[in-house]
N, C-alpha and C positions, 0 to 999 in steps of 0.2 A: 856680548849681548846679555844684558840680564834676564831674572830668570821671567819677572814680569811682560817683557817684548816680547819672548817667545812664547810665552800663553797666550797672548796677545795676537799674536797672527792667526793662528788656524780658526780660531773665532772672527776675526774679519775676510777671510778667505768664503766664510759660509754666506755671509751679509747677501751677497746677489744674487744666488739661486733662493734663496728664502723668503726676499722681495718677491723672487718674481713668481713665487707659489704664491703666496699672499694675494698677488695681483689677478693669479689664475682662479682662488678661491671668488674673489670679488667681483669680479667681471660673470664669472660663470653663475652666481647666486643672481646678478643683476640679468643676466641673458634669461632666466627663468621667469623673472619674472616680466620682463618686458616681450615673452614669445608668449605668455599666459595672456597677455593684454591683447594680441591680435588672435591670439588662437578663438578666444573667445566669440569674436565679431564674427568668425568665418562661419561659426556652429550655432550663431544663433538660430536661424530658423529650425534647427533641428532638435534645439533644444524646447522652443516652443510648441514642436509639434509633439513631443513628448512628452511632456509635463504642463501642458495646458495652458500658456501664458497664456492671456491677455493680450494684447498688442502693448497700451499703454503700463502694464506692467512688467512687459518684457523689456523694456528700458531699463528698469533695476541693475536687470543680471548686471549691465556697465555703472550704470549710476552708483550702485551701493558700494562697488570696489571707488568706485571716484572719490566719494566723498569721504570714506575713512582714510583714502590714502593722500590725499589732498591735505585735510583737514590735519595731519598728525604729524606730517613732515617737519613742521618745524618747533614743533614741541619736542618729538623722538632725536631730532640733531642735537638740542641743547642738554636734554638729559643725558645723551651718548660722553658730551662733554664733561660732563659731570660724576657720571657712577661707570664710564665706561668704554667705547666704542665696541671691541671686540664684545662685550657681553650685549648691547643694544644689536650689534649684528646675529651673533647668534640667536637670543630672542626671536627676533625678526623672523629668522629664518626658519624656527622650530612653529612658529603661530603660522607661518604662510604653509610649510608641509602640510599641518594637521589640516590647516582649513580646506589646503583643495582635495585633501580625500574626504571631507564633509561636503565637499562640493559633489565629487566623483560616488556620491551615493546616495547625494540627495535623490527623494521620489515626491517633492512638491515643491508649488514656487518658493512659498517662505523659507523651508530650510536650505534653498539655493541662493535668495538671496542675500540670508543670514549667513551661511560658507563665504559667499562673495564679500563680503563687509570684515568679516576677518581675514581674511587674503588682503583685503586694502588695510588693517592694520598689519598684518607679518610686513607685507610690503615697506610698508611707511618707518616700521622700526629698522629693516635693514636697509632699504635705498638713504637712508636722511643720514645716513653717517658712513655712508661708504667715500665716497668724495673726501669726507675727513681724515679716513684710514691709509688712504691713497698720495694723500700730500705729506703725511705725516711719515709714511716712508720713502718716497720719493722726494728727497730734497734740494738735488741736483739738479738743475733746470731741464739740461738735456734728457735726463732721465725722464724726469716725471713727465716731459714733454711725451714721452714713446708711452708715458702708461696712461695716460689720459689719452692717449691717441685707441689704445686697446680697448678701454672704457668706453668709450665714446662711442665702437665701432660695435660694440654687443646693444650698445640700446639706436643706432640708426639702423643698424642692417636686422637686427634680430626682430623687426616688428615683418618686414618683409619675410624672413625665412619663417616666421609663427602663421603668416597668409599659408604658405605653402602646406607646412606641418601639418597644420589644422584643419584645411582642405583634405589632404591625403587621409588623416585620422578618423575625420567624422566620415568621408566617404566608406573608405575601408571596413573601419569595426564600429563605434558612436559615439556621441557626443562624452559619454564619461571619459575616454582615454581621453581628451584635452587636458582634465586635470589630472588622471593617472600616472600621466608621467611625470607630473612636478614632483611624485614621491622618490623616485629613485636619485632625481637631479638632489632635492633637499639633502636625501639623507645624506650621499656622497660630500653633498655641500659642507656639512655640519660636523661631518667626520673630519676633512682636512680643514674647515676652519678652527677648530678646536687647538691641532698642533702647529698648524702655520701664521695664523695669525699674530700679530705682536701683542701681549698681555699690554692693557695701559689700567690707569689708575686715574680716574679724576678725582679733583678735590671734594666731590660729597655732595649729591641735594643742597645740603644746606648751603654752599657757592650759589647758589643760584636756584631756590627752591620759594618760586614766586609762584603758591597756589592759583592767588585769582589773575596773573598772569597768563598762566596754562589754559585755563577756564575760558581766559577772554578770547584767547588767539583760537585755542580749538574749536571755538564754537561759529564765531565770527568766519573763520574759513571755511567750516562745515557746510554754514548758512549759506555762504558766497557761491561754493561750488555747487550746493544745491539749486539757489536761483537760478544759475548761468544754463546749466543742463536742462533745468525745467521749462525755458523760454520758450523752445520748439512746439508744445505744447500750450501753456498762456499769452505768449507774445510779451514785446518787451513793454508796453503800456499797458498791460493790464494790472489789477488793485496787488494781484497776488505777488508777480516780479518785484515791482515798485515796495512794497508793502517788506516783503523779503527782504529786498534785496537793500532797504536801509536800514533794516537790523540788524544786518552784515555790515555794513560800515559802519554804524554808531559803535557795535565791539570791536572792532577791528580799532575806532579811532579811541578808544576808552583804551584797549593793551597800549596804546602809544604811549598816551597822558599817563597810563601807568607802569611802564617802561623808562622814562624820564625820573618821575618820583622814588620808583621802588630803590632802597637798599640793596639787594641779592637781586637785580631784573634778569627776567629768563632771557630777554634778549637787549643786551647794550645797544641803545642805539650809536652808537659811534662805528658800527660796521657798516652803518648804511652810510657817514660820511665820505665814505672810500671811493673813489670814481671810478676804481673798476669794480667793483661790489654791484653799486648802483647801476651803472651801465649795463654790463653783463648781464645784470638781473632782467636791464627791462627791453634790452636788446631779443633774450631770450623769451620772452611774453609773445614781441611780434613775430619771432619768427617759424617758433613752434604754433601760435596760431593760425600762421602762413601754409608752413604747412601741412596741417591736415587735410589743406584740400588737397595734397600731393597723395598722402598716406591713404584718405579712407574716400573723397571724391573720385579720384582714379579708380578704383577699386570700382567703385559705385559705376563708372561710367563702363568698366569691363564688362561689368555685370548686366545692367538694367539695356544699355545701351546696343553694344555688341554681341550681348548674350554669351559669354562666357561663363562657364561653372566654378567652384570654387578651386577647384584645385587649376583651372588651366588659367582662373584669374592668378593665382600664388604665383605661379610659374610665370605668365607674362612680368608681371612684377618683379621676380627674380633678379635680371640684370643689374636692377638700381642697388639692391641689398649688393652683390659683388662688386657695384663700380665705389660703393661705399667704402665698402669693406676694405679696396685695394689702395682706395686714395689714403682712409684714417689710417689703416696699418703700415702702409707703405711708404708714403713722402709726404706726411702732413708734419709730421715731428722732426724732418730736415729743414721742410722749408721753415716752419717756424724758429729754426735753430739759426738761417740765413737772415730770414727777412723777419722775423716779430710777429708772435701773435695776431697784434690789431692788423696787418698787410695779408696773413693767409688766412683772416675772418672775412676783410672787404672781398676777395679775389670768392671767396665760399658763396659770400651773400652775392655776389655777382652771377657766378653760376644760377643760382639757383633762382636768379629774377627771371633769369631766361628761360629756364626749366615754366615757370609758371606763366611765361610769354609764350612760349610754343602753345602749351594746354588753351588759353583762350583762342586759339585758333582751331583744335584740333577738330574734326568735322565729323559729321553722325554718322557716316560711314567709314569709320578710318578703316586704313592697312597697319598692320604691328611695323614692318620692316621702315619706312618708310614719315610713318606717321608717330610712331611711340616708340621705337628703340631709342631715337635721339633724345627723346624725351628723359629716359630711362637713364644713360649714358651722363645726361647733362647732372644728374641726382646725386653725382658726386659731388659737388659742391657743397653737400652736408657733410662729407668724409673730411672738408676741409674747414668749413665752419664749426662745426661743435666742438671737436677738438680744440681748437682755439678760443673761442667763448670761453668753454669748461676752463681753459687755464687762466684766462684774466676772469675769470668771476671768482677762482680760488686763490688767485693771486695776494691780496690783502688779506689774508685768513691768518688770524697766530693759531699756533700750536694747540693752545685752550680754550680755540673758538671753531676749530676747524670742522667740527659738527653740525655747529651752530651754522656756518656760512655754508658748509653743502646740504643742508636740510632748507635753506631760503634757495638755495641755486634747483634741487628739485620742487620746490612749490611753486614757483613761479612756472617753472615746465609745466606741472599741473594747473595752474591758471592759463597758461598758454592755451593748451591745450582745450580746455572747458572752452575759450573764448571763443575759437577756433571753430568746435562744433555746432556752439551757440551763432555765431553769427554769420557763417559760411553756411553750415546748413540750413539755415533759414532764408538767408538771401537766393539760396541756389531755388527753394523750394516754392519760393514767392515769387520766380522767375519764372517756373516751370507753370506754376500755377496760371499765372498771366498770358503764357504763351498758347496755352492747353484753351483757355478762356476764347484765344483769338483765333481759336480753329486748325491751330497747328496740329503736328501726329506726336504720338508720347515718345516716339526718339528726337524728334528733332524739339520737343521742350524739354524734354532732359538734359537735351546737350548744350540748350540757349542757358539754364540754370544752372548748371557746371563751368559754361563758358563764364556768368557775374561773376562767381563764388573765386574761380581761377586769374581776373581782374583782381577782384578785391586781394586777393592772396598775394599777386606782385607786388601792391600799393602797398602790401603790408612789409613785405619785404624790402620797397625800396626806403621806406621808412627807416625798418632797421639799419641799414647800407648807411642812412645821414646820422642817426644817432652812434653807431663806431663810429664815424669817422669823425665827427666833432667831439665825442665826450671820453669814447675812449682813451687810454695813454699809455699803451704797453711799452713795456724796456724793451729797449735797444736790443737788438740783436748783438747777439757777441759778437768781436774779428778776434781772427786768429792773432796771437801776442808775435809781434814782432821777435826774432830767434837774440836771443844776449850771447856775450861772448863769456865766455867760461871762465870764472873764477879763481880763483890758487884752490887749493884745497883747503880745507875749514878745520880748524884741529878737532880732534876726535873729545866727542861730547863723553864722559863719564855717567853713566847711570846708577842709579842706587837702587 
């Protein structure tokens, strides 16, 4: 053996556990911030009773994280490509520490909502290029299969366990611990990303350093996600929606026409020709709009309806985060190894119509055992869906795009999302309103408003359900290679 092959081993020997630090760094920086996004919801009230919000200004505290983190995702993927990945993640993660202990010490609304607004940029710089870091060492189908299934499984289940968390925190000590812990998770973060992650090197800004590019997409999704969020408030026909909300698509359609022209464009459109790119994208739009009636309507119904507190709402909630957690980590990355992506996305999005077929029946005096654990139980179906979305929406991603396409694959979640609030909340609350009008009592129009919103939420999902399965087109599943019969021996290769 020469002397090159034996140097050569103990450096590939190290290759696996070092993925799968990397993997443990990535996930766990993504788990912060996605338990920071529910923790928040939990402490609202007590944050307002605190620090004097407004009603209509306590929207913020969520909004102003929305809209930088929305707005920046797909700007922060393409530069990640560009000067970087590991240095846009670290970034990230060093702007999202600082901000939430400027959160954790804010003593008025504005400088909490200004904390919150940089927490939505740390965020945006590390979520928009994590997906890229993750295929980029993950090359292996099966593999990456298992680390998309780990990924997947910190931002489904960890909105649930951030209910819990956040309950137990603000009851316990107050509203600042919600963001106090994000400092120790950072730091640690930032320590082992440093030595674990894989140094890369993009070719330079100037690859792809399309000013009014950046300009057009940031501002245009800024605008968009601010419309969407403010509707509940103006309504979708009033001067100010309308008025908004086409200055977000004139820039939006002006990055396009200058996306096609530019020399260096921040974003090629040819990633959008890809049909799992496309697909994936907009499969993800319905279904995370879908839902949030699961995510924050339930909650609402725990709450308003049943009268549950925060922390015994977390805990109800519970089950769904572990039937997640057991399906993504446990046998979402075999079956897709047997059966394909697009077959254990359909079987996900199946579940989960059901999940939101149950909720439109559930009745204003439910039982947990009975009436909502099935409910709860059925919620794995996300454990089986996003994993597999995630891997055909990073499917067609090259190597020096791979930022670029998980920064559109989290925008679209945040348009999902927005939409989601935007029109599920509203419809729930113009049901309730109507029902309250006809002399009903405010549980049984709460539960008529949750019932539209959990309709519309199936419709949204069976939606998604027809768009896989006509537009998707994920490979085959591998079979195992039929056994060959053994060869003569091969004469011995000389090495130099």
């Amino acid at each position: 053996m020469s002397a090159t092959a034996s140097e050569s081993a103990p450096s590939s020997s190290r290759v696996r556990p070092t993925r799968q630090l990397a993997l443990g760094v990535i996930a766990t920086g993504m788990l912060m911030v996605i338990l920071d996004g529910s923790i928040v919801t939990v402490a609202m009230p007590a944050i307002q009773s605190d620090l004097g919000f407004s009603p209509a200004g306590l929207s913020w505290v969520v909004n102003a994280y929305l809209i930088a983190f929305g707005g920046l995702l797909l700007l922060a993927g393409r530069i990640g490509d560009l000067i970087g990945r590991k240095r846009m993640f670290l970034a990230g993660t060093a702007v999202f520490t600082a901000a939430s202990l400027l959160a954790a010490v804010a003593t008025s609304p504005a400088a909490l909502i200004a904390a919150r607004f940089l927490q939505g940029v740390g965020s945006a710089l590390a979520s928009a290029v994590s997906l890229g870091i993750l295929v980029t060492l993950f090359t292996e189908s099966a593999e990456r299969a298992k680390a998309i299934a780990v990924f997947s499984f910190t931002g489904a289940a960890g909105a649930s366990i951030g209910q819990v968390l956040g309950g137990l925190l603000t009851d316990a000590l107050s509203w600042h611990w919600i963001f106090l812990i994000n400092l120790p998770i950072g730091l640690l973060t930032l320590a082992a990303a440093i030595s674990v992650l894989p140094a890369d090197r993009g070719p330079g800004l100037a690859a792809g350093a399309d000013v009014l590019g950046a300009l057009l997409v940031t501002a245009g999704l800024m605008l968009g996600i601010y419309t969407v969020v403010k509707v509940a408030d103006y309504g979708w026909t009033a001067a100010h929606t309308l008025g908004i909300g086409a200055v977000s698509l004139l820039l939006l359609a002006l990055f396009l026409v200058r996306q096609a022209t530019a020399r260096t464009p921040l974003m090629p459109l040819r990633i959008l020709r890809s049909r799992g790119v496309a697909g994936a994208n907009l499969v993800q739009v319905l279904m995370v709009a879908a839902l949030f009636s699961f995510q924050i309507l339930v909650a609402l119904y725990l709450r308003n309806v049943l009268g549950y507190g925060a922390t015994r709402t977390g805990l109800a909630m519970l089950p769904a985060a572990l039937a997640i957690g057991a399906v993504s980590l446990g046998v979402s990355a075999r079956l897709s190894a047997r059966f394909g992506d697009r077959a254990v996305l359909l079987a996900g999005l199946a579940l989960l119509a059901g999940v939101l077929g149950l909720l439109v029946r559930v009745p204003v005096h439910a039982r947990y055992l009975p009436d909502l654990l099935p409910v709860m139980l059925l919620a794995a179906g996300f454990g089986l869906a996003l994993p597999a979305l995630t891997s055909l929406g990073m499917s067609g991603a090259k190597e020096d795009e791979a930022g670029l396409v998980s920064g559109l694959f989290n925008t679209t979640q945040q348009i999902g999302m927005a939409l989601g609030v935007a029109v599920l909340s509203t419809l729930a609350a113009s049901r309730t309103d109507a029902l309250l009008a006809r002399g009903k009592g405010r549980a049984e129009a709460l539960t008529g408003g949750y019932h539209l919103a959990f309709a519309v939420g199936a419709g949204l999902i069976v939606t998604a359900f027809a768009v896989a399965l006509t537009v998707l087109r994920g490979p085959a599943p591998k079979r195992p290679a039929a056994p060959r019969k053994a060869n003569p021996p091969a004469a011995p290769v000389t090495t130099v």
